[in-house]
C-alpha positions as CSV (number, residue, x, y, z in Angstrom):
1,X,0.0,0.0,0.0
2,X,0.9,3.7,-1.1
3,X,0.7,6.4,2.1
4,X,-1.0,9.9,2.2
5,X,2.2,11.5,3.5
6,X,1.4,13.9,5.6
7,X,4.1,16.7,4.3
8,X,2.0,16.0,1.1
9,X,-1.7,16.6,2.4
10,X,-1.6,20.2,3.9
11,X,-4.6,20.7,6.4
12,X,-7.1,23.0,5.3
13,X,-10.9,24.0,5.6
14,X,-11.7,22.5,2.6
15,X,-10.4,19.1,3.0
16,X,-11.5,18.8,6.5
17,X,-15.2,20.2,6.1
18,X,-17.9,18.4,5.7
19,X,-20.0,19.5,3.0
20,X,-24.3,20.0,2.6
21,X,-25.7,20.5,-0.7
22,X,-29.2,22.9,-0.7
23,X,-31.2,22.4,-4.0
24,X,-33.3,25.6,-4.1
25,X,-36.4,24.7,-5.1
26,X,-37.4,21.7,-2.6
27,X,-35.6,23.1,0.7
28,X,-37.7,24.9,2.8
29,X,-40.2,27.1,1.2
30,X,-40.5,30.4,3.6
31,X,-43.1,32.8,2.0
32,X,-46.3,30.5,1.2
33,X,-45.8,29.8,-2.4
34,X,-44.9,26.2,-2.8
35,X,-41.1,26.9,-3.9
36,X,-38.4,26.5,-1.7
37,X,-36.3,30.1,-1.4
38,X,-33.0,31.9,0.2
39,X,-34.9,32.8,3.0
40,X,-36.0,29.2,3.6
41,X,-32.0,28.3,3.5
42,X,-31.2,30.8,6.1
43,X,-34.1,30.2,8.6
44,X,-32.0,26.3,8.5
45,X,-28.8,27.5,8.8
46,X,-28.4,26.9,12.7
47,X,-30.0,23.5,12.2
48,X,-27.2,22.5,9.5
49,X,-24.3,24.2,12.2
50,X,-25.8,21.7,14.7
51,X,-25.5,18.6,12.5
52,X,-21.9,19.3,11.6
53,X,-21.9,21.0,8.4
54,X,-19.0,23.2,7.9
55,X,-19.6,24.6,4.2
56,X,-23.1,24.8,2.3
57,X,-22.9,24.4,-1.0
58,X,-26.4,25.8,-2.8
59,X,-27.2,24.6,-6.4
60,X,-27.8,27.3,-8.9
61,X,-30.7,30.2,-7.7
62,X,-29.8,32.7,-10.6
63,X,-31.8,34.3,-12.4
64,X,-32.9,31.9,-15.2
65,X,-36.3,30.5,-17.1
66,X,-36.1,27.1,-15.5
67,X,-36.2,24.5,-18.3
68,X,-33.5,22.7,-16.3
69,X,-34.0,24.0,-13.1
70,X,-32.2,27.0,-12.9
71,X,-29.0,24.7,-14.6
72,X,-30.3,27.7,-17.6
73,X,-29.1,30.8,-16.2
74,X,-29.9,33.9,-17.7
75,X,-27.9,36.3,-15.8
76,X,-24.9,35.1,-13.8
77,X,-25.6,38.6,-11.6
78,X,-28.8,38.0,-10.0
79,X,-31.1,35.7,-8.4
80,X,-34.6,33.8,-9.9
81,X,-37.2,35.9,-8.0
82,X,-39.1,33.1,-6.8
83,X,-35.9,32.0,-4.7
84,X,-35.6,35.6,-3.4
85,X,-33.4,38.8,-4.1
86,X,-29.4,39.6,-4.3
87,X,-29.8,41.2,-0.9
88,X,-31.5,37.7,0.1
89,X,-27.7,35.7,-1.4
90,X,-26.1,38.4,0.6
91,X,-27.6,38.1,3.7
92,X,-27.1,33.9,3.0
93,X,-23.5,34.7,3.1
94,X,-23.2,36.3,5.9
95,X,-25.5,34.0,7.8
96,X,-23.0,31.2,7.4
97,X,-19.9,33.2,7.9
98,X,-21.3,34.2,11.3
99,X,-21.8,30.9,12.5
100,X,-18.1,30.1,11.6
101,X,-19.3,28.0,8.0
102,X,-18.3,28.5,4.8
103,X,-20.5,28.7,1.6
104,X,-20.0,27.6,-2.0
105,X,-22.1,28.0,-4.9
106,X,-22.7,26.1,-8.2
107,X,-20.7,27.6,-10.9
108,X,-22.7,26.7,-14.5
109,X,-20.4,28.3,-17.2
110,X,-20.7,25.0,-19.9
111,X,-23.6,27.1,-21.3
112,X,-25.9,29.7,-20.6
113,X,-30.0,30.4,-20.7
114,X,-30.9,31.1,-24.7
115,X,-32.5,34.1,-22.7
116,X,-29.2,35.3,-21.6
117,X,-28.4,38.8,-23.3
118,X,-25.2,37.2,-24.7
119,X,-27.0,34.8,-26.7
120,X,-30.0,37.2,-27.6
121,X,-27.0,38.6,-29.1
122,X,-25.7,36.1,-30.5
123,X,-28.4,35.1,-32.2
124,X,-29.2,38.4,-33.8
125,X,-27.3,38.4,-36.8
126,X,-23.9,36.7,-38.1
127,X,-22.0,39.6,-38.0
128,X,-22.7,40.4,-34.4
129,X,-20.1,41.1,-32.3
130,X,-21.4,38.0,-29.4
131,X,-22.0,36.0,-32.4
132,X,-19.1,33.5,-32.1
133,X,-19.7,33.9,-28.1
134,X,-21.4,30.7,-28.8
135,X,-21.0,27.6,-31.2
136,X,-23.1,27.9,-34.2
137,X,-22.6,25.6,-38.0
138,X,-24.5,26.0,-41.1
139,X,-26.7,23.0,-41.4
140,X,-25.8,19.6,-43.6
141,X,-28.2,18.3,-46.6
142,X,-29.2,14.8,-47.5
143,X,-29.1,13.4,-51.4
144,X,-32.8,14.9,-51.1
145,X,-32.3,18.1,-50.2
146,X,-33.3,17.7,-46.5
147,X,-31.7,19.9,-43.9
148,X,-29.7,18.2,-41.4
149,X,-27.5,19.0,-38.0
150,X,-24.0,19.9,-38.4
151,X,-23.3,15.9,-37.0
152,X,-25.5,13.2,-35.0
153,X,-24.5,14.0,-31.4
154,X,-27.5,13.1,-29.3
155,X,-28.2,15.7,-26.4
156,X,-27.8,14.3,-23.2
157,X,-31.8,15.1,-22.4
158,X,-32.4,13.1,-25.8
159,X,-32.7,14.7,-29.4
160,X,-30.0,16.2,-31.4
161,X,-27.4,17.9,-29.7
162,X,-28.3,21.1,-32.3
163,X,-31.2,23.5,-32.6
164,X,-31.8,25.6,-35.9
165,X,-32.7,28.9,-35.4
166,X,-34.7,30.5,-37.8
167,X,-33.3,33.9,-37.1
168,X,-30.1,33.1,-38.3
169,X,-30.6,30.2,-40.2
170,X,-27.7,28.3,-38.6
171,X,-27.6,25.4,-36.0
172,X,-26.7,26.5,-32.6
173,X,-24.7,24.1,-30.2
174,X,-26.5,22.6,-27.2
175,X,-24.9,19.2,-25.4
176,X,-28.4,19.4,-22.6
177,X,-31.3,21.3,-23.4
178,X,-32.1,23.3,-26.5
179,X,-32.9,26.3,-24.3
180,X,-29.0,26.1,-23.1
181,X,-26.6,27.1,-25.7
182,X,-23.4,26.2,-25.3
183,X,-20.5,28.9,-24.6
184,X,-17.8,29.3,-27.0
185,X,-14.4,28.7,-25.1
186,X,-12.5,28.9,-28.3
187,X,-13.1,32.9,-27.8
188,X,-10.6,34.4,-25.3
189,X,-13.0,37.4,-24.9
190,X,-15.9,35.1,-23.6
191,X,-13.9,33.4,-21.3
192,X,-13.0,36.5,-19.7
193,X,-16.7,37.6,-19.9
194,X,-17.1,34.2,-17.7
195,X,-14.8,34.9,-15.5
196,X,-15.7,38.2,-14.3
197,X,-19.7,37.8,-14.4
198,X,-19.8,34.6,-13.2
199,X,-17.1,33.8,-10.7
200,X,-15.3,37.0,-10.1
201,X,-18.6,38.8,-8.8
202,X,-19.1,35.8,-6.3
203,X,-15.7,36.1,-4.7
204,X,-16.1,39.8,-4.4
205,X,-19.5,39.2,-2.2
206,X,-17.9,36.6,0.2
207,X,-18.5,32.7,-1.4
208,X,-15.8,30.7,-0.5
209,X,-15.6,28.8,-3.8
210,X,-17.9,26.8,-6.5
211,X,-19.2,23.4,-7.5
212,X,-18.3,23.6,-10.8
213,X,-20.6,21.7,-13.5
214,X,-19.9,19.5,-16.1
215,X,-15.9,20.9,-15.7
216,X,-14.3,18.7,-18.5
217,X,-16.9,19.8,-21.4
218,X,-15.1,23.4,-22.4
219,X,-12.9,22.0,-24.9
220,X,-14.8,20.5,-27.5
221,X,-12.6,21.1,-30.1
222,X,-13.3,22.7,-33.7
223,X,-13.9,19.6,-36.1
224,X,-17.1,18.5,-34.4
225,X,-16.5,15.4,-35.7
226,X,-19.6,12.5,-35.7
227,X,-19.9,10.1,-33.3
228,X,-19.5,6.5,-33.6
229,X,-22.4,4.4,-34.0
230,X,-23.2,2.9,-30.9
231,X,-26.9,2.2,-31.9
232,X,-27.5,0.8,-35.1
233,X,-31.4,1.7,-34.8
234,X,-30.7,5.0,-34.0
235,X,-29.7,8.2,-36.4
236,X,-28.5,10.1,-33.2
237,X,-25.6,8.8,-31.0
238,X,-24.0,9.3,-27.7
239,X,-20.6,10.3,-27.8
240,X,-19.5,12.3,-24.9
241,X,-15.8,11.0,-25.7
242,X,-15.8,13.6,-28.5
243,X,-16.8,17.0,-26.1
244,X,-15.4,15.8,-22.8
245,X,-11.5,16.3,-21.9
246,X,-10.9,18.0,-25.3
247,X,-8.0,19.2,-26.2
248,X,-7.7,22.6,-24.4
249,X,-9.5,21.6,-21.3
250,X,-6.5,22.3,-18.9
251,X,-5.5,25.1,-20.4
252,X,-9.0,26.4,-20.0
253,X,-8.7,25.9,-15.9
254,X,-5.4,26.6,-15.7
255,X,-6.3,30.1,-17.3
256,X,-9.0,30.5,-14.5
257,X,-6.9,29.6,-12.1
258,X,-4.4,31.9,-12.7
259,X,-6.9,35.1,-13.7
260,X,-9.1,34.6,-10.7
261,X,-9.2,31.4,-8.7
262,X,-6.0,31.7,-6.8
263,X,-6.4,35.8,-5.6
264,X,-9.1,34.2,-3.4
265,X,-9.4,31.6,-0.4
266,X,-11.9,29.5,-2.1
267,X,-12.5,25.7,-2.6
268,X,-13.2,24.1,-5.9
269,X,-15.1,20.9,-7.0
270,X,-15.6,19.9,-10.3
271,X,-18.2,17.4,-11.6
272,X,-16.4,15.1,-13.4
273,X,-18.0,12.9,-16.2
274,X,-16.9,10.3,-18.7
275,X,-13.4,10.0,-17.2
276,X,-12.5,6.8,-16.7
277,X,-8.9,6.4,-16.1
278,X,-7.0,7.4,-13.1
279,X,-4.3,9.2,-14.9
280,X,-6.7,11.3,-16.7
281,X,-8.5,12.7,-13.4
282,X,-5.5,13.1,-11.9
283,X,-4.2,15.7,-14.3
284,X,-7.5,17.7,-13.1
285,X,-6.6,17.4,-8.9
286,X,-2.8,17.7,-8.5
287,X,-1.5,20.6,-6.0
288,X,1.5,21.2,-7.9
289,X,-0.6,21.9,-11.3
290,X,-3.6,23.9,-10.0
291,X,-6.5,23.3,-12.0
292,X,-9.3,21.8,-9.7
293,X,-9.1,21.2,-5.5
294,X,-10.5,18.1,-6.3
295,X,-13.4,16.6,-8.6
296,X,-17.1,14.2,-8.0
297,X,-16.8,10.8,-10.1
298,X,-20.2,9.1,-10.8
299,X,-18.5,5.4,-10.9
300,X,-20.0,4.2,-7.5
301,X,-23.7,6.2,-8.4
302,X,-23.1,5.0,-12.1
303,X,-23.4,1.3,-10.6
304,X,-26.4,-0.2,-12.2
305,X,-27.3,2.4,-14.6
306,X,-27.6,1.5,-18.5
307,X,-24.6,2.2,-20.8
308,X,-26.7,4.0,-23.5
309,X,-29.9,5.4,-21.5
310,X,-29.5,5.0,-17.5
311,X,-32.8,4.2,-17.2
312,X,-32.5,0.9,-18.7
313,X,-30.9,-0.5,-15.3
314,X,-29.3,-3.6,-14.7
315,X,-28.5,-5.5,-11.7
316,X,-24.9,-5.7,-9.8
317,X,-23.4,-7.2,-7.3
318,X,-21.9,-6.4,-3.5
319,X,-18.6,-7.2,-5.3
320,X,-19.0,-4.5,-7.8
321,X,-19.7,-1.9,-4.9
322,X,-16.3,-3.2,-3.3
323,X,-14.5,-2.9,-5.9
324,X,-15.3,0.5,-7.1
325,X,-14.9,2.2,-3.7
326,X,-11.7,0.8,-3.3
327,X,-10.2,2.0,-6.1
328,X,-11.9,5.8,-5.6
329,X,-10.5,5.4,-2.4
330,X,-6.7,4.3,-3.3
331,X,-6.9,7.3,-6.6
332,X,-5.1,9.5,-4.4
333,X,-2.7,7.1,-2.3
334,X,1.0,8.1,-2.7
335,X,0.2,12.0,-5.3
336,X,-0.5,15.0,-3.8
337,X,-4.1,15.2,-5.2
338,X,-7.4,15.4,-3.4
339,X,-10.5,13.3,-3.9
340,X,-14.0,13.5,-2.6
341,X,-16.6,11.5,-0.9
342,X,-20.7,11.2,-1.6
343,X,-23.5,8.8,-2.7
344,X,-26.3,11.5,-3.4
345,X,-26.7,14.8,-5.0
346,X,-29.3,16.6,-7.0
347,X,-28.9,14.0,-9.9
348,X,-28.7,11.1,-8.4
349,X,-31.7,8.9,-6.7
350,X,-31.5,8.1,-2.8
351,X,-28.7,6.0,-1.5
352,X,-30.8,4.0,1.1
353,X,-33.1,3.0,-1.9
354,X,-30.1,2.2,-3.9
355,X,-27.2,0.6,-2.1
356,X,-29.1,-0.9,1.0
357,X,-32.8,-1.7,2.6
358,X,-35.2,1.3,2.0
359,X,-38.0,-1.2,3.8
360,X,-39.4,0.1,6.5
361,X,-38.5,-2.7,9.1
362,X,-34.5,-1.8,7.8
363,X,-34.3,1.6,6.8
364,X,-33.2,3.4,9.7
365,X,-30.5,0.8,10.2
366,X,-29.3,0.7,6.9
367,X,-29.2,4.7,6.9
368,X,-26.8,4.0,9.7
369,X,-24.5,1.5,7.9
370,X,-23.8,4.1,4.7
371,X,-23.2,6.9,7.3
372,X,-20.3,4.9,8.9
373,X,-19.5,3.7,5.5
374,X,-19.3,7.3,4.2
375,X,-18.0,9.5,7.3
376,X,-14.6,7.0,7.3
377,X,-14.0,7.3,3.8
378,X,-11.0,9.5,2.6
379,X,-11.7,12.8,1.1
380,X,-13.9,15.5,1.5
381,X,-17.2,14.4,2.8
382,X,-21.0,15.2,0.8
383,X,-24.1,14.6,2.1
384,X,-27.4,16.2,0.6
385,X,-30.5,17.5,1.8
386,X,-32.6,14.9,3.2
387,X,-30.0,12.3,3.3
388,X,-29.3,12.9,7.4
389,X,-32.5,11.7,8.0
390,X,-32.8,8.8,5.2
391,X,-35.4,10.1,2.5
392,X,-36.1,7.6,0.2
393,X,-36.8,7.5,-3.4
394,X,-40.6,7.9,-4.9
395,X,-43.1,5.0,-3.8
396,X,-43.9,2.4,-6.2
397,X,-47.3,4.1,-6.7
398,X,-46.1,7.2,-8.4
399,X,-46.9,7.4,-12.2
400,X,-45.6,9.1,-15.1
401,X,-47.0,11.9,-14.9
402,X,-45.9,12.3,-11.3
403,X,-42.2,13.2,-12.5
404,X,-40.9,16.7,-13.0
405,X,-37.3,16.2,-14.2
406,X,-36.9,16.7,-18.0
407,X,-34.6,14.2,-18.8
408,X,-36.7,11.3,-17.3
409,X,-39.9,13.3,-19.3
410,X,-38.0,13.4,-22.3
411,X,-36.8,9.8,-21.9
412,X,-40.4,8.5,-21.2
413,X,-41.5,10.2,-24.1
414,X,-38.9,8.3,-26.8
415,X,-40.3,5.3,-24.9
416,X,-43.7,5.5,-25.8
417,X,-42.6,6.8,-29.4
418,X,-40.4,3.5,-30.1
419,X,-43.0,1.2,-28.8
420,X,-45.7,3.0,-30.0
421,X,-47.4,3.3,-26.5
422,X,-46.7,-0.4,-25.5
423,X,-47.7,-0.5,-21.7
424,X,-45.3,-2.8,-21.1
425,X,-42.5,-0.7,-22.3
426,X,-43.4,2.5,-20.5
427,X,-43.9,0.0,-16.9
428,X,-40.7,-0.6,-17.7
429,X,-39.8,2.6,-18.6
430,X,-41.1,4.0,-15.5
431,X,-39.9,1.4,-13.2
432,X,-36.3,2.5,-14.1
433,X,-37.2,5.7,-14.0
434,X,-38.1,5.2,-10.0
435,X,-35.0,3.7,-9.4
436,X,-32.3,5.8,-11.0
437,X,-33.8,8.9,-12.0
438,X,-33.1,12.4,-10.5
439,X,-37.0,13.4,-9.4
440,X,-35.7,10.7,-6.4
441,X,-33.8,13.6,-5.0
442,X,-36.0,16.8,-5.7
443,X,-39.4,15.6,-3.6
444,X,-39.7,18.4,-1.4
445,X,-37.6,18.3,2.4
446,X,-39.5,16.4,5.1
447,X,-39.5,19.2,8.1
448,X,-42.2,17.6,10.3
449,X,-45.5,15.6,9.7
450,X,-48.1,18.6,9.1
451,X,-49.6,19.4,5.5
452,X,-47.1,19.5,3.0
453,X,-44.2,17.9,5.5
454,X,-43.8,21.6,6.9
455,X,-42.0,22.3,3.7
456,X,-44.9,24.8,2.8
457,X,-48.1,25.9,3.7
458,X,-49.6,25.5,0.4
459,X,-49.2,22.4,-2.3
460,X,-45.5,22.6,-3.4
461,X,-44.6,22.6,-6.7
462,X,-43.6,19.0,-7.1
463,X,-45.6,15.7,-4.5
464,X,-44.2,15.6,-1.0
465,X,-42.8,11.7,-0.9
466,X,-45.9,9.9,0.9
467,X,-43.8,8.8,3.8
468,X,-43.3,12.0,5.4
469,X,-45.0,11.4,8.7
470,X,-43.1,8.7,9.1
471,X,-39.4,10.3,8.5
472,X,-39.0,13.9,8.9
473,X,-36.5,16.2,10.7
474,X,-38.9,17.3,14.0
475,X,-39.2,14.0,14.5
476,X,-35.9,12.8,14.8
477,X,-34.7,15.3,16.5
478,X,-36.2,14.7,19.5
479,X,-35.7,10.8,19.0
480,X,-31.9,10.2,20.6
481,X,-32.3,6.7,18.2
482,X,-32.9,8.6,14.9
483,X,-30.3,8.2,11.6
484,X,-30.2,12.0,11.9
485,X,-28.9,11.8,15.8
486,X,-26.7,9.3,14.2
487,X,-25.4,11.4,11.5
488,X,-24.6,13.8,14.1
489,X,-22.2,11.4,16.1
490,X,-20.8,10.2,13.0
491,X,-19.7,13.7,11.4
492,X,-18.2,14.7,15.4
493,X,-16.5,10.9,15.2
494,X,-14.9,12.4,11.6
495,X,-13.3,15.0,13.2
496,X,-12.6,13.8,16.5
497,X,-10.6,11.1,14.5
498,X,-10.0,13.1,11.3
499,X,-6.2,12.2,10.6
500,X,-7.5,8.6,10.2
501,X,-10.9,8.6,8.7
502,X,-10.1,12.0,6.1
503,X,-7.0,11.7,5.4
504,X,-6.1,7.6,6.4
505,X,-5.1,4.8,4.0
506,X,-7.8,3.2,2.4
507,X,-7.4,-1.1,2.4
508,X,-10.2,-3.0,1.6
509,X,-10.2,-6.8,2.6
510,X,-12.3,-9.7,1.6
511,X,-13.2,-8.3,-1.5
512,X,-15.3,-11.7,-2.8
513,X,-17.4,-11.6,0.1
514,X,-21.2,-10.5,-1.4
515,X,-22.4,-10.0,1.9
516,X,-19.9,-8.0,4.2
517,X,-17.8,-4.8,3.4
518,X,-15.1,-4.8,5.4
519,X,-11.9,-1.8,5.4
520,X,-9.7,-0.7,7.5
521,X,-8.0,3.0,7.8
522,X,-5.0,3.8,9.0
523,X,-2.7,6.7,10.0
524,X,0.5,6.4,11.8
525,X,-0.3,4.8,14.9
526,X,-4.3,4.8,14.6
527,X,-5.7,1.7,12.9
528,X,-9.4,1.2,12.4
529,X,-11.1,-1.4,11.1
530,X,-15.0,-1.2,9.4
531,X,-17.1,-3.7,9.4
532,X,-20.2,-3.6,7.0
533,X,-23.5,-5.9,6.3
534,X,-25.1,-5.0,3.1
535,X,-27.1,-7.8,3.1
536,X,-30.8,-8.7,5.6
537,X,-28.8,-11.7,7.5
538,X,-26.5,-12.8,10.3
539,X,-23.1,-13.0,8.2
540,X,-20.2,-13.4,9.8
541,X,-17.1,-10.5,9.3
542,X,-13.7,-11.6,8.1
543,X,-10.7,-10.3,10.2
544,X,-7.7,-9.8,8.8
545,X,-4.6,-11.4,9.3
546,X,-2.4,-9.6,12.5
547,X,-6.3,-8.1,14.0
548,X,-7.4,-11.2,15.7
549,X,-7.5,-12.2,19.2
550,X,-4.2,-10.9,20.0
551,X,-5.3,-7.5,19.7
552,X,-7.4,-5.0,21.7
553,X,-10.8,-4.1,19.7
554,X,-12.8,-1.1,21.2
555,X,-15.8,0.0,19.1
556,X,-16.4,3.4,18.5
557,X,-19.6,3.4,16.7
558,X,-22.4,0.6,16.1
559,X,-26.0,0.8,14.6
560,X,-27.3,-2.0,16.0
561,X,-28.8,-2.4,19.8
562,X,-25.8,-4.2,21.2
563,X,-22.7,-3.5,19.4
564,X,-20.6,-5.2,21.8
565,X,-21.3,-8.8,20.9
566,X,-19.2,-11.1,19.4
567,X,-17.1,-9.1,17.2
568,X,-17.1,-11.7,14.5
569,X,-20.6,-12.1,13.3
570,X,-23.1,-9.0,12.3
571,X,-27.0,-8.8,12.5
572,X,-28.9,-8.0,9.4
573,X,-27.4,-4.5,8.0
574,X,-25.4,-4.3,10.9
575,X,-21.8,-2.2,10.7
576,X,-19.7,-1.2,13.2
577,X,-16.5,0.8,13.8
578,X,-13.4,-0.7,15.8
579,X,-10.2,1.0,17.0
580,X,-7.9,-2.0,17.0
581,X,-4.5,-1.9,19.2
């Protein structure tokens, strides 16, 4: 095994922080409207300081039409009024600096709103000054005269990665929706039009750094080349090899680093997808080459996803799990790069529901065993809204037209138009929809068990998950037993034993098992050993060679009611945490 040398992992806030993601519009709703707002965020803030959050990070709340939930921003400068006011972000800001926490926003600068003045702009003529602010190509023509995109990149929402606009009468760039153009890095004036608007004016009012999305998709190149044809049925393919870590890419971050990043004491996370290979993501994280603090891979929350749509899920095993952590886990070992820790976010369905038992009899205790597995893992730790008190995703009940989330809309739709309504297809459809798909994370907070789970006083703008009386914040906070009580002893554990659980070796053992996860952490002196049951029976754990007997075990975190039996055998998604000596 490599080592995190201490000379080459520098303590600092970001590293050592543990991290809550706010998405806007299903937080806490403060002014009677059914949409969650700043106001909202800052009557929580003392209830996130108590849990153990030491930076919030708030998706985007700019101003912006909302085709992809204010991921469309319009202007980089001022906030959606439905989420409140700039004097609302600025009084955010200073809410968390005065209770000693940092904040971070989400930094969108792949593409803008096609509301955006730049674009209106853009779009105006071909000889306007903003017109090559964005990417536009005259269309192609088939042996019939039919106008066709520039190439056959499918979007990642579905449809052609390409819009024609009538005004111009060229095709205009878009990798998501068509309502978000993509920016034009090739232009050295528009990056520095990014730069001030969108991050520079930030800084200036007091956010300590950025979630930044889809990072590697600046550099797309200039060919534009087509995509290989992954789909044989289909005239539009998938190719995210051809606009993600394109040529210029680190010169792109590098630039940003040097123009604005590194005047300011600020943290940055990049969402990182499509990048495989260790060597490439560590070009993005490494100290001596400033680029990126440190960036999210999707391989653990890619597990059981399809390979051309996600929805069409497929089964996986314990094994698969192991195996992917540890090698997130051992990225780092022996470089000077950082690396991060999560299993939810805004885009991704609930972890209970996914890696564990979202049952009722084994939900609370399984909530428990992926907050030990998380809050030892190396990096810097994420946890999203609702997670610290184990939301689940939508019940089995829920129906099409229950979801919100354009890309699962979008994908139900080419579901019922391939199978020309087949009501097999769109159960299918659906059902993989439930499991995987991002409306799992955006049901509104559960704050209590009243109307609306205290989110609102009115009906919110998307269901309340059915289960609220059942799991909400009031509740568990006066219950001493509750995952979020737990969560609370688990992130004061982290930093009580923080050289060991954030910055520790990673080393996992057993990896056959499909039952037990089982790791241990070490640093200097400390060793720790986790012991995991991702499964509903008695299994027992298997102890490594030189932690037996002869050593002294004293467990310094359990979930189940006695966690001080026979250290070799675990109850039904049972975990617990040993020192060893």
């Amino acid at each position: 095994m490599g080592s995190l040398q201490p000379s080459m992992h520098k303590r600092i806030w970001w590293k050592d922080g543990t991290v809550y993601q706010v998405w806007p519009a299903s937080y806490k709703d403060s002014n009677g409207d059914g949409i969650g707002d700043i106001q909202g965020i800052i009557s929580t803030l003392d209830y996130l300081k108590d849990l153990g959050v030491d930076i919030l990070w708030v998706s985007p709340m700019y101003d912006s039409p909302q085709k992809d939930m204010g991921y469309d921003i319009s202007n980089y400068e001022d906030i959606y009024p439905k989420y409140g006011t700039l004097a609302d972000a600025e009084a955010l800001i200073k809410g968390c600096h005065d209770r000693g926490m940092r904040i971070i926003f989400d930094l969108v600068i792949n593409h803008t709103s096609d509301q955006h003045a730049w674009f209106t702009q853009s779009r105006s003529s071909k000889d306007n000054p903003k017109r090559d602010w964005y990417i536009w190509r005259p269309a192609n023509y088939d042996k019939d005269g039919n106008r066709k995109p520039p190439n056959n990149w499918r979007a990642h929402f579905g449809g052609s990665a390409w819009e024609w606009d009538e005004i111009s009468q060229e095709y205009f760039l878009h990798l998501f929706c068509p309502e978000q153009p993509d920016l034009n890095w090739e232009n050295p004036i528009t990056r520095d039009a990014v730069y001030a608007s969108a991050v520079k004016f930030w800084l200036d009012k007091g956010v300590d750094g950025f979630r930044i999305d889809t990072v590697n998709m600046y550099s797309k190149g200039t060919t534009l080349p087509d995509a290989p044809i992954v789909d044989p049925t289909a005239e539009l393919q998938f190719g995210p090899h051809l606009f993600c870590n394109g040529p210029r890419m680190h010169e792109f971050l590098r630039e940003l680093h040097e123009k604005v990043l590194r005047h300011y004491d600020c943290m940055t996370v990049g969402e990182l997808p499509h990048t495989p290979d260790a060597p490439s993501v560590l070009r993005y994280i490494s100290a001596k080459d400033p680029m990126l603090n440190m960036v999210f891979q999707f391989d653990i929350v890619d597990l059981g996803q399809g390979s051309d749509y996600k929805f069409e899920t497929v089964p996986y095993p314990l094994t698969t799990l192991k195996a992917t952590i540890a090698r997130l886990q051992t990225l780092i070992t022996g470089t000077d790069a950082w690396t991060t820790a999560f299993l939810e976010n805004h885009d991704q369905a609930r972890s209970i529901s996914r890696f564990a038992s979202d049952s009722p009899k084994n939900r609370v205790r399984s909530g428990k065993l992926l907050a030990m597995l998380l809050a030892t893992l190396t990096g810097t730790l994420y946890i999203y809204q609702g997670q610290e008190i184990g939301m689940i995703n939508v019940p089995p009940h829920w129906q099409a037209d229950d979801f919100k989330d354009i890309e699962a809309i979008n994908y139900l739709s080419l579901v019922r138009a391939r199978s020309r309504n087949s009501p097999t297809a769109l159960a299918t459809a659906v059902d993989g929809v439930r499991a995987v798909g991002r409306d799992n994370a955006r049901t509104p907070v559960q704050w209590d068990s009243s109307p609306h789970a205290g989110f609102s006083t009115v009906k919110p703008w998307m269901r309340v998950h059915d289960d609220y009386p059942s799991i909400n914040v009031a509740d568990q906070v006066a219950d001493p037993h509750s995952l979020l009580q737990f969560w609370k002893r688990m992130l004061k554990m982290r930093k009580d034993h923080r050289d060991c659980f954030i910055y520790g070796d990673f080393e996992m053992f057993d990896p056959m098992d499909e039952h037990t996860l089982t790791f241990s952490k070490t640093w200097e002196g400390e060793r720790v050993l986790v012991c995991l049951n991702f499964s509903a029976d008695r299994r027992s754990v298997f102890v490594p060679e030189g932690w037996g007997a002869e050593r002294e075990w004293e467990v310094l975190m359990g979930n189940g009611e006695d966690a001080d039996e026979e250290r070799g055998w675990l109850k039904g998604w049972e975990g617990r945490i040993y020192r060893v000596r």
